[in-house]
C-alpha positions as CSV (number, residue, x, y, z in Angstrom):
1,X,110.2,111.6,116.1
2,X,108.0,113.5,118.2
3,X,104.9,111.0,119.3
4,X,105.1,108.0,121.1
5,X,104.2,104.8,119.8
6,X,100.7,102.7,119.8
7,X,100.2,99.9,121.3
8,X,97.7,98.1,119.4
9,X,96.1,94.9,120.4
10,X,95.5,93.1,117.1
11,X,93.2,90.0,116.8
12,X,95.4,87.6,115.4
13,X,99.0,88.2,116.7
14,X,98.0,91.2,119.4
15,X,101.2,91.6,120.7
16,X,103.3,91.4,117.5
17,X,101.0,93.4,115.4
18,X,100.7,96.3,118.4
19,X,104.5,96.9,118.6
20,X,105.3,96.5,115.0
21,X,103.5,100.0,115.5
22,X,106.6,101.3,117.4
23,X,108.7,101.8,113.5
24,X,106.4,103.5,111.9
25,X,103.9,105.3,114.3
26,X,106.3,107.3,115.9
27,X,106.8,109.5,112.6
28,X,103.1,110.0,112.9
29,X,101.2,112.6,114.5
30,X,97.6,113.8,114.8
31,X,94.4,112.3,114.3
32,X,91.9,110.7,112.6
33,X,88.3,109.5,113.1
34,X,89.5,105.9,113.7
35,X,91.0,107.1,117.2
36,X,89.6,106.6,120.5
37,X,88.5,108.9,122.7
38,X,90.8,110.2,125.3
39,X,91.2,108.6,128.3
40,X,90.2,109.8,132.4
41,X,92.8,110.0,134.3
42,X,90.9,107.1,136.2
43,X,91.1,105.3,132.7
44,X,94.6,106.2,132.4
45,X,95.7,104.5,135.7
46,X,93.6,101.2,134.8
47,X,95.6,100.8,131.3
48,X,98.8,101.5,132.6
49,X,97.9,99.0,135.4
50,X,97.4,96.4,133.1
51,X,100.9,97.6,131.2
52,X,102.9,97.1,133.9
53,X,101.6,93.6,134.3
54,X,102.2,92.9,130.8
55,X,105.4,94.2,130.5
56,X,106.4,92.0,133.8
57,X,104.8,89.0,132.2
58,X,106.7,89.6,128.9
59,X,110.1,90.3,131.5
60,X,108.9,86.7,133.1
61,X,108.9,85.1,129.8
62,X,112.4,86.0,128.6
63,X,112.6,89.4,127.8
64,X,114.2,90.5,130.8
65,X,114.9,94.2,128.8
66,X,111.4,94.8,128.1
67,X,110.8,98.3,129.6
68,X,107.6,99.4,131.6
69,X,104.5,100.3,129.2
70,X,103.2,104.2,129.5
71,X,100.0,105.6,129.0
72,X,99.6,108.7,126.1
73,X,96.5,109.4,124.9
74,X,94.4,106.3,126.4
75,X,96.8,103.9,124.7
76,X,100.1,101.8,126.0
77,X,102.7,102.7,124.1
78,X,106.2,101.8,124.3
79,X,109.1,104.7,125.3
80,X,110.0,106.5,121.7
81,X,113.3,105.5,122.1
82,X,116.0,103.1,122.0
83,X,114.8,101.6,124.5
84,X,111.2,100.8,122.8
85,X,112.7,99.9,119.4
86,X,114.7,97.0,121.2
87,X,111.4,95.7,123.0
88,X,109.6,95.5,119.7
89,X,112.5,94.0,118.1
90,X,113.4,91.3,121.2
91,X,109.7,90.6,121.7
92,X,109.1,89.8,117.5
93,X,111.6,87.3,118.4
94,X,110.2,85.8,121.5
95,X,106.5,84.0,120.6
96,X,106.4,82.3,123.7
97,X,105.9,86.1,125.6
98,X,103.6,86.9,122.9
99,X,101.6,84.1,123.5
100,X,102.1,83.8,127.2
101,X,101.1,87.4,127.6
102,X,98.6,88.0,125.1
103,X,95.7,87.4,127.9
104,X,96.9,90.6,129.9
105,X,96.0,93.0,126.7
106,X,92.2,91.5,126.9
107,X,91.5,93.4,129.9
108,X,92.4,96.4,128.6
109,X,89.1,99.0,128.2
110,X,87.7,98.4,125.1
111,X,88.4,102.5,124.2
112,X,92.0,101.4,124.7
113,X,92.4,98.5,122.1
114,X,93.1,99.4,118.7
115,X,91.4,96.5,116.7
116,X,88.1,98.6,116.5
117,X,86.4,98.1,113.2
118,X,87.2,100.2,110.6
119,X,84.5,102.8,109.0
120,X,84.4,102.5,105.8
121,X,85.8,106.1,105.3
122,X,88.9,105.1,106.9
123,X,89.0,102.2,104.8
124,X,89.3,104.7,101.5
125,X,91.7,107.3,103.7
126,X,93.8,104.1,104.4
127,X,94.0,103.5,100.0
128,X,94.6,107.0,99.7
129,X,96.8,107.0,101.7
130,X,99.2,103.9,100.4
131,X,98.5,105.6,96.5
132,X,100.4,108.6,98.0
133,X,103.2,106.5,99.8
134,X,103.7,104.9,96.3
135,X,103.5,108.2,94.3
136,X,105.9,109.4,96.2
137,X,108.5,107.4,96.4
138,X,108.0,104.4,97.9
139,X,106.4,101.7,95.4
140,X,106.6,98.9,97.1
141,X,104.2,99.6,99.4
142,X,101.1,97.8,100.1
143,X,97.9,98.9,100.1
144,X,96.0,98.2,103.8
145,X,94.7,95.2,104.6
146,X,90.3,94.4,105.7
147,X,91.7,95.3,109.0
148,X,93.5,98.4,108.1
149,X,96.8,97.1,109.1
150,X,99.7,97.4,106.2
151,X,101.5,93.9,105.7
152,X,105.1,95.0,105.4
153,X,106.5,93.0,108.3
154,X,108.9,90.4,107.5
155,X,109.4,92.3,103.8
156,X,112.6,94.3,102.9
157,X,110.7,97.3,103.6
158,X,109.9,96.6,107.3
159,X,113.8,97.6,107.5
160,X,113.6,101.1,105.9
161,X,110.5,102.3,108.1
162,X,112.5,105.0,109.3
163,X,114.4,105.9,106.4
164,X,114.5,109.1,104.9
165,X,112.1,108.1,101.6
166,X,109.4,106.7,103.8
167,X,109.7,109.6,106.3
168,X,110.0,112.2,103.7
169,X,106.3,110.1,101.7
170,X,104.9,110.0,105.1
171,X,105.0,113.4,105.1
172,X,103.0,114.0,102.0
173,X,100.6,111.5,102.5
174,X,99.4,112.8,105.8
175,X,96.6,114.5,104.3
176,X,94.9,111.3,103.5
177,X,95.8,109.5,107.1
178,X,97.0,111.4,110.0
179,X,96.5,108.9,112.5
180,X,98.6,106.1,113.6
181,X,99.7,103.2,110.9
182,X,99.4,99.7,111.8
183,X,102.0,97.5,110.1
184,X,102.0,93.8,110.3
């Protein structure tokens, strides 16, 4: 794994759906027409300001392990590390953060929130893109939701994100989505 996660701020669960990112993203690279644009440095210091609060707030609300958000590419992303998988994991099982929190991520810049509409290109590189996963060896998964989210949270899948079939379909599939995979 060589990027850092996402954090996406998702309409209806931002916090959950954002760090579900942190299994799956990580194994992606590159971009896509969906991304932002890249962040000042002035921009930079504004989002990570508003990280810090959240991960604090989250730390408040009984996560006391949740680590300090960083800024790559204009987005808060959680460490690519152990460190990071534990947050998402103990932070999925905390709703009270989640919702106690949740009011931190709003002030974020709006070129630093993920739930931008999708174009409806992106919308056909996202089905390509699932096609391929399944051709290639994982059939089970979904294609991507209105919101270009894949619902594969809470399924037996969400548990394999990192295995060596997904990575190895990830892989081949990246010519239809290079960007960053939301998973719900």
């Amino acid at each position: 794994m060589t990027n850092p996660s996402a954090f996406t701020r998702a309409a209806a669960g931002p916090v959950l759906a954002a760090l579900a990112l942190a299994t799956l993203v990580a194994c992606q690279s590159g971009g896509s027409a969906a991304q932002p644009p890249a962040a000042t440095p002035a921009g930079d210091q504004q989002i990570l300001t508003i990280g810090r609060e959240y991960s604090q707030c989250v730390r408040d609300h009984g996560v006391s392990t949740f680590p300090d958000m960083v800024v790559i590419a204009g987005q808060l992303s959680l460490p690519d590390n152990a460190t990071g998988d534990a947050a998402d994991q103990a932070l999925r099982a905390n709703p009270t953060a989640r919702s106690q929190c949740a009011s931190i991520l709003r002030r974020l810049p709006a070129a630093a929130q993920k739930n931008q509409a999708l174009t409806a290109q992106d919308r056909a590189n996202l089905l390509r893109y699932a096609q391929c996963m399944r051709q290639n060896g994982v059939p089970e998964w979904p294609d991507p939701s209105a919101t270009g989210s894949f619902p594969i949270a809470g399924t037996p899948l969400a548990d394999q994100l990192k295995s060596a079939r997904v990575l190895r379909a990830q892989q081949a599939c990246r010519q239809f989505w290079a960007g960053e995979i939301s998973v719900k």
